[in-house]
N, C-alpha and C positions, 0 to 999 in steps of 0.2 A: 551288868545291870542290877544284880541283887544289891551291890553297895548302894547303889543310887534309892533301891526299892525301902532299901534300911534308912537313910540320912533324910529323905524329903518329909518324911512325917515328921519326923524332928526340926525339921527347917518351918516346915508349915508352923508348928504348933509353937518355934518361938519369935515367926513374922522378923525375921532376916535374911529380910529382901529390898532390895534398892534399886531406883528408878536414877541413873548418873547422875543429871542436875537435877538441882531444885527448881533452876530456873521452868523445869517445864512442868505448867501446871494442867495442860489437858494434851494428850497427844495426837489430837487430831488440831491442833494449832501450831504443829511447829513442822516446817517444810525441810526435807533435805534432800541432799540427792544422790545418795548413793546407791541410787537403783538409774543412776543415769540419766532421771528426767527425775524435774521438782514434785515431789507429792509427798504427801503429810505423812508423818508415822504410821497412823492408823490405816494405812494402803500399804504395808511394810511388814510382808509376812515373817520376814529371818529377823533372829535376833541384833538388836538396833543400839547399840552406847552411842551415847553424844555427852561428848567435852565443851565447853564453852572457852570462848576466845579467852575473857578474863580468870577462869584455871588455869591457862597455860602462861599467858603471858606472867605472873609471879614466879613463874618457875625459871629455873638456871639452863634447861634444857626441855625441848618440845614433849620429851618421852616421860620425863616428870609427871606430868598431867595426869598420864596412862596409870599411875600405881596402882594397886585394888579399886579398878572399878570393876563393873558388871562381866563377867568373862573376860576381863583382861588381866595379868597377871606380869609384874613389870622386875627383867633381871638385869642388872650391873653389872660385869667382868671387870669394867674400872670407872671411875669418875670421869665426866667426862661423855660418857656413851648411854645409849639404853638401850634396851633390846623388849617389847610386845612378846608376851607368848599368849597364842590364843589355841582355847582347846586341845591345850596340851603339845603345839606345833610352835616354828618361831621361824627367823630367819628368812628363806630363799621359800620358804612353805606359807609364808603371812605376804601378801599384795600390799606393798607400800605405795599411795598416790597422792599427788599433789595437783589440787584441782582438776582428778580425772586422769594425768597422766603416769604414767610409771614412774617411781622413783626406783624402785628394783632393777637392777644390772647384770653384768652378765657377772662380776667378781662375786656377785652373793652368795652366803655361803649358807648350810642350812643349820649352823650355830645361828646363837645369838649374832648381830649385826650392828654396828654401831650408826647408821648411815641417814636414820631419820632424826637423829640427833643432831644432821646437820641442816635445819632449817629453821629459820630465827625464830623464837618467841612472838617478836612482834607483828611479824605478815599473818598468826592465825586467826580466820574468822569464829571456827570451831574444830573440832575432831570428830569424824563420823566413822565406827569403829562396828563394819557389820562381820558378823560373827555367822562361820557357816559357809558354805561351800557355794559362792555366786555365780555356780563356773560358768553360765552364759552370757552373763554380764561383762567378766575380768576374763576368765580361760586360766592360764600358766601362772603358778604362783598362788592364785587363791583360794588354798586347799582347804586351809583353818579358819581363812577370814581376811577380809580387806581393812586397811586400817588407809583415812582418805581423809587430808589434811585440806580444810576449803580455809583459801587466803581470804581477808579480809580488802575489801576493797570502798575505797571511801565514794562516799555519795551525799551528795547535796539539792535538796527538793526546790530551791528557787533559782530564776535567771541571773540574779547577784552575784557576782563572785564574791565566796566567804573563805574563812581562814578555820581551823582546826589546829589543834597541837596539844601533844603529853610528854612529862618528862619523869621518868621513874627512877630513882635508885632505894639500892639497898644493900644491907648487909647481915653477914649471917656468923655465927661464932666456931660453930663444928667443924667447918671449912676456912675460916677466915674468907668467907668469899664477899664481891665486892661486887656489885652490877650497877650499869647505869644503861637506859633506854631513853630515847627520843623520837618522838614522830609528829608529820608536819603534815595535814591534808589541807590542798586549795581548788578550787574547782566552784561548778555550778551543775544544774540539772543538766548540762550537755556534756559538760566537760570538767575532767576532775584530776588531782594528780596528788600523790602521797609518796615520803619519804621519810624510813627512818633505819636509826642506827642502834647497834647496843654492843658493849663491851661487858667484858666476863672475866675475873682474875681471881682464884682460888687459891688458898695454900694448902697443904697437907689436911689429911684427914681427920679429926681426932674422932675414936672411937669409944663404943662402950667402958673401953676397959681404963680410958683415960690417957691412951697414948696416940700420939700424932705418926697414922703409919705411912712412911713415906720414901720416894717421892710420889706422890698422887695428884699435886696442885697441878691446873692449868689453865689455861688462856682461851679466849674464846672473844672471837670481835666477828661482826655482822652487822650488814647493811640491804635496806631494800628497798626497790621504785618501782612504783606501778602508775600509768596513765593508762583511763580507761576516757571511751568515748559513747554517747548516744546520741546520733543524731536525729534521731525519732521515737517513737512509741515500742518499736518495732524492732529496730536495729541494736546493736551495742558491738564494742570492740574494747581489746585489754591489751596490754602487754606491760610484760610484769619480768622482772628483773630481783634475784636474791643472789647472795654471799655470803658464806659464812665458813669461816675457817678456823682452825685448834691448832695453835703452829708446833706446839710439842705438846702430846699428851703423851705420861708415863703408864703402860701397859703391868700396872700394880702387881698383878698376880705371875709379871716372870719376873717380877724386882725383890720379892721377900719371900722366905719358902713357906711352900703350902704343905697340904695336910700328906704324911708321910715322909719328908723332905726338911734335911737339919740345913742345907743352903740352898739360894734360890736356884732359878732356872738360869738366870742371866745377869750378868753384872750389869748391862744396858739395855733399856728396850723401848725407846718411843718413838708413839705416830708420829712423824716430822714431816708435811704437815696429815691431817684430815681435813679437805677443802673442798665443798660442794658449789660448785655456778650453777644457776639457772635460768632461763632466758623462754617465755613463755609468750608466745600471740593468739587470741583467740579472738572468734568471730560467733557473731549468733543474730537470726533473724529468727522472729519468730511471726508463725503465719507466712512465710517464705513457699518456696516452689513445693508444688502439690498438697498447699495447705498443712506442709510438715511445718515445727520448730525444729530448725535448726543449726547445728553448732561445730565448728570445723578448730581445732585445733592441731596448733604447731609447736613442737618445743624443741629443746638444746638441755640434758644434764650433762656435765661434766663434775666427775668422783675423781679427786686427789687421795690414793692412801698407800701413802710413802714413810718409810720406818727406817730406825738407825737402832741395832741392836747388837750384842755381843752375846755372847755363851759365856757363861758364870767362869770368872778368870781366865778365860781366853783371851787370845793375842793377836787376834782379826777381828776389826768390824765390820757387820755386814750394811750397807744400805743399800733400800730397795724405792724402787719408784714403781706404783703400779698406777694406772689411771684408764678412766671408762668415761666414754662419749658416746652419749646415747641420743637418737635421734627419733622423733616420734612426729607421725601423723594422727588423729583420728579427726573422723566425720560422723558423726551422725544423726538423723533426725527422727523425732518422737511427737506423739500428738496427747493431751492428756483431753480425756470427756470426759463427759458426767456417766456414761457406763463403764469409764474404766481408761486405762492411759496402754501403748505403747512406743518401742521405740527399735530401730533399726540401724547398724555402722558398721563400719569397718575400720581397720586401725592397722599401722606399719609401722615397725622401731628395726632400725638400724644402729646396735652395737658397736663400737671401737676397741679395742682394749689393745694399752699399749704396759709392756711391762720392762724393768731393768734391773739388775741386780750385781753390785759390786764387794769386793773384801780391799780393806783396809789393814796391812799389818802396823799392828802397834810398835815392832823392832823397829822395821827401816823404813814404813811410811810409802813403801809400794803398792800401790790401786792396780786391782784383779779383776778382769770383768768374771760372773760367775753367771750361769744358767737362770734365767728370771724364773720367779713365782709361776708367771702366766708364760706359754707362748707369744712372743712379741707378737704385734699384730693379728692375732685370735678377735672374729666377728661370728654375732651372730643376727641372724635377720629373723624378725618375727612379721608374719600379717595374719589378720584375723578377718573373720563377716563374722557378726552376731546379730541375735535378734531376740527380743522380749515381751511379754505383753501380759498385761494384767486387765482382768473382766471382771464385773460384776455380776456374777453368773444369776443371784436374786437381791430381795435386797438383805438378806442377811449373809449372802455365798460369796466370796472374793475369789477367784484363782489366778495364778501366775504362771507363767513358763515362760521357757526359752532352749534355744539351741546356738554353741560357737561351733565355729569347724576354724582350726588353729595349723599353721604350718612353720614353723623353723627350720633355718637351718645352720649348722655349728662351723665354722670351719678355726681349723687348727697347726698352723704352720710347724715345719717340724722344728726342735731344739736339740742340741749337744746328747741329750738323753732319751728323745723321742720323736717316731715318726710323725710327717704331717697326716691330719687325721680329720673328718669332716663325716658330719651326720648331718638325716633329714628326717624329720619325722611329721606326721600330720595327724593330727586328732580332733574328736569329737567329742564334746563334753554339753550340758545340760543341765536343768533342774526345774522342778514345780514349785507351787508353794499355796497354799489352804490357806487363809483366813475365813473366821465362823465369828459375826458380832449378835454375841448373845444374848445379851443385854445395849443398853446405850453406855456403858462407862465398862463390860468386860467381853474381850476377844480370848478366842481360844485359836491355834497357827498350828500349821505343821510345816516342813518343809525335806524335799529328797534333791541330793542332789549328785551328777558324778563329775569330776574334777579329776586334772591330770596336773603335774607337773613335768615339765620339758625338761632335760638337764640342760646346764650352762657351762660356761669357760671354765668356773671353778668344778666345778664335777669330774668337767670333763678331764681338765691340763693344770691342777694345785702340784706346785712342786718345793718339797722345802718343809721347814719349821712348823708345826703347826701346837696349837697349846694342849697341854696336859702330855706331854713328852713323848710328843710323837713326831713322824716325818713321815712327809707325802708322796707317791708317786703319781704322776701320771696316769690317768684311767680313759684314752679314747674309745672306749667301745660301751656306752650307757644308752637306758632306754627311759622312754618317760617314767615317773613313778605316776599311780593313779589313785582315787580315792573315792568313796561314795558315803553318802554322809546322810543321817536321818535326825531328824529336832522334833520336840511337840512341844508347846506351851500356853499359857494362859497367862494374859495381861488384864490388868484393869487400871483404869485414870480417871477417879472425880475429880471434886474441885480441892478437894485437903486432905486424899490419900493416892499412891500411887504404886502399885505391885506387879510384877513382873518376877516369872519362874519356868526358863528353857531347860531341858531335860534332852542331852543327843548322846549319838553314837556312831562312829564313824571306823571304818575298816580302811586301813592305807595299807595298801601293795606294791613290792616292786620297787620297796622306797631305795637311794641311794642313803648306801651307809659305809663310812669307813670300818675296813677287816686289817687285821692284822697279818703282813706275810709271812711272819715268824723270823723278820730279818731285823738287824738293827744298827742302826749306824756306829761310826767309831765311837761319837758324843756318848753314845748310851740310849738312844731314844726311840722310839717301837715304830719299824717300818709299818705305817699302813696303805692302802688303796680303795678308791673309791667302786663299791661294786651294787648291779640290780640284786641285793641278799637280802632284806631284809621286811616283814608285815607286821604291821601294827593298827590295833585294838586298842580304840579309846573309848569313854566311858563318863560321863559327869552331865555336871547340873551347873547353872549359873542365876544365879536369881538377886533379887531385889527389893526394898520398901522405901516410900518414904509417907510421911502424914504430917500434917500443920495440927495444930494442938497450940487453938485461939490463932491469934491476927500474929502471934511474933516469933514461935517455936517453932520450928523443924525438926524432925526428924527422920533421918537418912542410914540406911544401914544395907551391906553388901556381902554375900558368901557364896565365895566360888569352889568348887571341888572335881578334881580329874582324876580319872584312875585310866592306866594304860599298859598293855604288856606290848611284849615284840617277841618277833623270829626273826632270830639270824640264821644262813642257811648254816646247817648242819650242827646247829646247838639247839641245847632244851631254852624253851620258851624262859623270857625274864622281861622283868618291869621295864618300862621304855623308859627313855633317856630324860635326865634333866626334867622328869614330869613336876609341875608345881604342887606346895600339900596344901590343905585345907585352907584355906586364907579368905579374911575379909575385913570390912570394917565396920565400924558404929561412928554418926554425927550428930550432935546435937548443935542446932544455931539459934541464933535469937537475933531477930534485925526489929531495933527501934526505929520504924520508919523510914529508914538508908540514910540514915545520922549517924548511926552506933550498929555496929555486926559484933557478935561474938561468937565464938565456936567452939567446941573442943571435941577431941576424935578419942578413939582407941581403935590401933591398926592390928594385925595380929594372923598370924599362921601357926599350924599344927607342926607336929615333927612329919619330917620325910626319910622314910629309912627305907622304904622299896626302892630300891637303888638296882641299875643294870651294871653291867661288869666294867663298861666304859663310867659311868660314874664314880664307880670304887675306885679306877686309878687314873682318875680327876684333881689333879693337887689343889683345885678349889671346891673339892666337895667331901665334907669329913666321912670316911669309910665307913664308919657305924651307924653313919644318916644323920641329917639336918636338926638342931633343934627346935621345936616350936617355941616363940614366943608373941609378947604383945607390948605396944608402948603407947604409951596417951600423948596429949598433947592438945595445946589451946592457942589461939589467935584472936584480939581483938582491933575493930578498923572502924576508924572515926572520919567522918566528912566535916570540912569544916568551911565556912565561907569562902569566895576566891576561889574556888573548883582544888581544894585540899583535901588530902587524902593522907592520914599516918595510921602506921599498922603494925603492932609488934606482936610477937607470938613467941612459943616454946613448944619443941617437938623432942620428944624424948625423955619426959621429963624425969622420969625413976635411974636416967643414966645406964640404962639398960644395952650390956652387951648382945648382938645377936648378927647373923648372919643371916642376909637372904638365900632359900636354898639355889645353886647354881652358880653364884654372884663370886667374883673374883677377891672380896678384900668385905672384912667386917662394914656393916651400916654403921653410917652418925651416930654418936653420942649426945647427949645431952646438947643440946641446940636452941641458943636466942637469936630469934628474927627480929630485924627492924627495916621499913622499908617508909617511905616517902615518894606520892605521886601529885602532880599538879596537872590540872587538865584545863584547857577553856579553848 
């Protein structure tokens, strides 16, 4: 806490601080529902980002969107992926969902995660990105924070049937990348239905330094349908339908050597494919039995991530097939008043995971079944009851609380190299939350909370290859990790300025972390295993500004900062893993009346050299620590008659080499956008 006691007067006093969108100009006029029921920000005592539909839809991938915003912190391992770290956590420790339901699986790992990168640009309505430990809301999984993607669904206010439709492309130079999107909505106030497509073709990267480092280019095609129904005031129904696939993406950071390493890891190594189905039905009455709203959803994901790889001039190739089918119920009903809103459910997912793994000799062309990643057949069953509720205790007193009671259980067939294995665990998790409106445009929040993580398939049964030159064993005998998490901050929203500054600290126990057994394979690569060793101490600030300055200027600016140590059992305390450094940004816009937008940013991180001993023989994270730098970059986007839209821009303009700290393969180099949309 002293670094934070040290940095906030300094943040104060040079007001970089950022509110995500511009779009939002009061926040008690914008609804969302990541407290499970609709209610406006200003009923929203945890820390709150919102992405808008049109940030993300420009971008080449959903997690794009995410870069420096408000407590979100965005890493690359390869093109192609993205990975969220929020408060200094990422992976199988951040709640990924998609309209309420899991996208999180049993394969998650508590790395970076490539896996919300697999949901199209074009289904998002927004990104709602709450920061903080929700645990009676979500439970498992939402240690650091819930990141919760609401699809876009078309709507039409008259009995007419009407027509809608966009067609975007573009292209980009750093990438050579190449996009095209389309979407069709037809419908009326009862009945509505939308369809669209988009394709994605990348080549190599070029970087700061001027060279194109490769292979990195990939592919990327998706499609999605939604028919939604109302047949009253009262009622509504969805079902919703997405695809999206990457038929080979090259895994960059084991194809060229990294830091300490004159050859790479592997002479081959890509996803073939990564492919995400989803198949969603949902119902909702509202003013339904016992005066509840209520909302019952059903879904189906289905995760392809299947890979074809070699060891650096070896003469077997491995392919692997893994995939996770995941099955989800939730129910539940909520009432909002004018003293205060709650809400009531329960929820069930049933797990799949099916895994396989084969060698290929390059001599004679003979196929070897070998030991899969996962336990074939490894399930695991979650069900939850939770409950929530927020009061207006006066009218200046807001409080919140809740309670989950969460139960799993793992089960683990046995393999060639290990027994079958099966756990159950049950836990209880919680949190409060304080709102103070002390003025009419400034709140002051606090929030406590305790969260557990459950372990998974991967915790439990990772067997094999794993990056930064290691290999997995087998770990059936894990226990939850758990967490308790504390926030305080003060927000303020007029009408043309807008400030927000979160201030937590959170103590995670018990965490699962790979140890080294001191064994190592023939290859050369560090036996490790999955074990309850390790507590971690985090530490930071997340804040925000923005202000109009006249009818056409905005300004927008964001500075995130984490400091985190850990204990591994029976070593002296050291910096935690893959922690992000200083980072944030600056925006200036100017919108002539939504005729003409111009913008230009400066993006920008500090050096990261508190490095833990797993970082240091990370061959994507340089030993001596990360360097800080900063790039500028501007965008201009004109409307023009006919529902036209052209927009070109340049990011990177000084050609500035740099590296994200964590990130698999240098960031873009100097980069010209040009993109073209037509809507009507």
């Amino acid at each position: 806490m002293a670094i934070a006691r040290t940095l906030i007067p300094a943040l104060l006093g040079t007001l970089i601080f950022a509110d995500v969108c511009a779009e939002q100009d009061r926040l008690d006029e914008i609804l969302v529902t990541a407290t499970r029921r609709t209610v406006s920000i200003a009923e929203v005592s945890s820390g709150l980002t919102l992405v808008d539909g049109a940030a993300v839809r420009d971008k080449k991938l959903v997690t794009d969107a995410l870069d420096v915003e408000v407590g979100v912190y965005l890493q690359q391992t390869t093109p192609g992926q993205g990975a969220a770290i929020i408060r200094g956590l990422k992976g199988s420790s951040i709640l990924h969902l998609v309209d309420g339901i899991r996208l999180n699986n049993a394969i998650f790992r508590s790395a970076p995660t490539q896996y919300f990168a697999l949901v199209p640009t074009s289904a998002v309505e927004r990104i709602e990105v709450l920061r903080g430990t929700p645990a009676s809301l979500y439970g498992s999984d939402a240690v650091g924070g819930v990141v919760q993607l609401v699809t876009r669904v078309p709507r039409f206010d008259s009995g007419k049937t009407e027509y809608r439709g966009e067609v975007y492309a573009a292209y980009d130079t750093a990438e050579l990348g190449r996009m095209l999107s389309g979407t069709i909505d037809a419908g009326n106030n009862r009945i509505a239905t939308s369809f669209s497509a988009e394709f994605l073709d990348t080549g190599d990267r070029r970087t700061g330094s001027g060279d194109r480092i490769g292979p990195s280019g990939y592919e990327s095609r998706a499609a999605r349908w939604v028919l939604v129904g109302r047949p009253d005031e009262d009622r509504s129904w969805l079902f919703d339908m997405h695809y999206l696939e990457q038929p080979e993406t090259p895994r960059v950071d084991e194809l060229v050597p990294g830091f300490g390493q004159t050859e790479p890891s592997s002479s081959e190594f890509f996803f073939k494919p990564n492919r995400r189905v989803f198949v969603h039905g949902k119902y909702g009455h509202e003013d339904g039995a016992l005066g509840l709203d209520w909302n019952v959803d059903l879904a189906w994901q289905r995760i392809d991530d299947d890979s074809v790889s070699r060891e650096f001039e070896a003469t077997d190739r491995r392919f692997e097939s893994n995939r996770s089918d995941l099955y989800g119920l939730v129910v539940s009903g909520s009432r909002v008043k004018d003293t205060g809103s709650w809400v009531m459910g329960a929820e069930a997912y049933l797990d799949e995971v099916s895994s396989q793994r084969s060698e290929e000799s390059l001599v004679d062309g003979q196929v070897t079944a070998r030991t899969p990643r996962f336990p074939d057949g490894s399930e695991i069953e979650r069900f939850a009851l939770f409950g929530n509720t927020e009061q207006y205790v006066t009218t200046r007193n807001i409080l919140s609380g809740g309670l989950r009671v969460s139960h799993e259980n793992v089960s683990l067939p046995a393999t060639p190299v290990s027994v079958a294995a099966s756990i159950s665990v049950t836990d209880t998790s919680g949190d409060i939350g304080w709102i103070f409106n002390a003025a009419d445009d400034w709140q002051l929040v606090a929030n406590a909370g305790f969260g557990i993580r459950a372990p998974n398939v991967f915790d439990l049964g990772t067997l094999g290859n794993r990056p930064g030159n290691r290999f997995n064993i087998p770990s059936p005998d894990l226990e939850s990790e758990r967490i308790v998490q504390l926030d305080a901050g003060v927000r303020y929203s007029a009408d043309h300025a807008r400030f927000e500054l979160m201030i937590y600290a959170l103590d995670y126990d018990d965490r699962i972390t790979s140890v080294l057994t001191g064994e190592v394979t023939p290859e050369g690569r560090n036996v490790v295993q999955s074990v309850n060793a390790a507590d971690s101490t985090i530490r930071g600030f997340e804040g925000g500004a923005g202000f109009d300055i006249g009818d056409t200027i905005t300004v927008d600016a964001v500075l995130n900062y984490t400091w985190a140590e850990q204990r591994v059992s029976g070593l002296p305390a050291e910096p935690g893993d893959r922690i992000p450094p200083l980072s944030g940004r600056l925006n200036v816009s100017y919108d002539a009346g939504g005729n003409l937008r111009l913008d230009a940013w400066l993006r920008f991180a500090g050096e990261q050299d508190r490095l833990s001993a797993r970082d240091v023989r990370d061959i994507r994270i340089d030993p001596s620590g990360t360097s800080g730098w900063g790039v500028m970059g501007a965008r201009g986007s004109w409307n023009f008659r006919g529902g036209w839209n052209f927009a070109a821009g340049i990011d990177n303009v000084f050609d500035k080499r740099y590296r994200v700290h964590g990130s698999g393969l240098d960031a873009a180099g100097r980069n010209l956008m040009v993109s073209l949309r037509k809507t009507w």
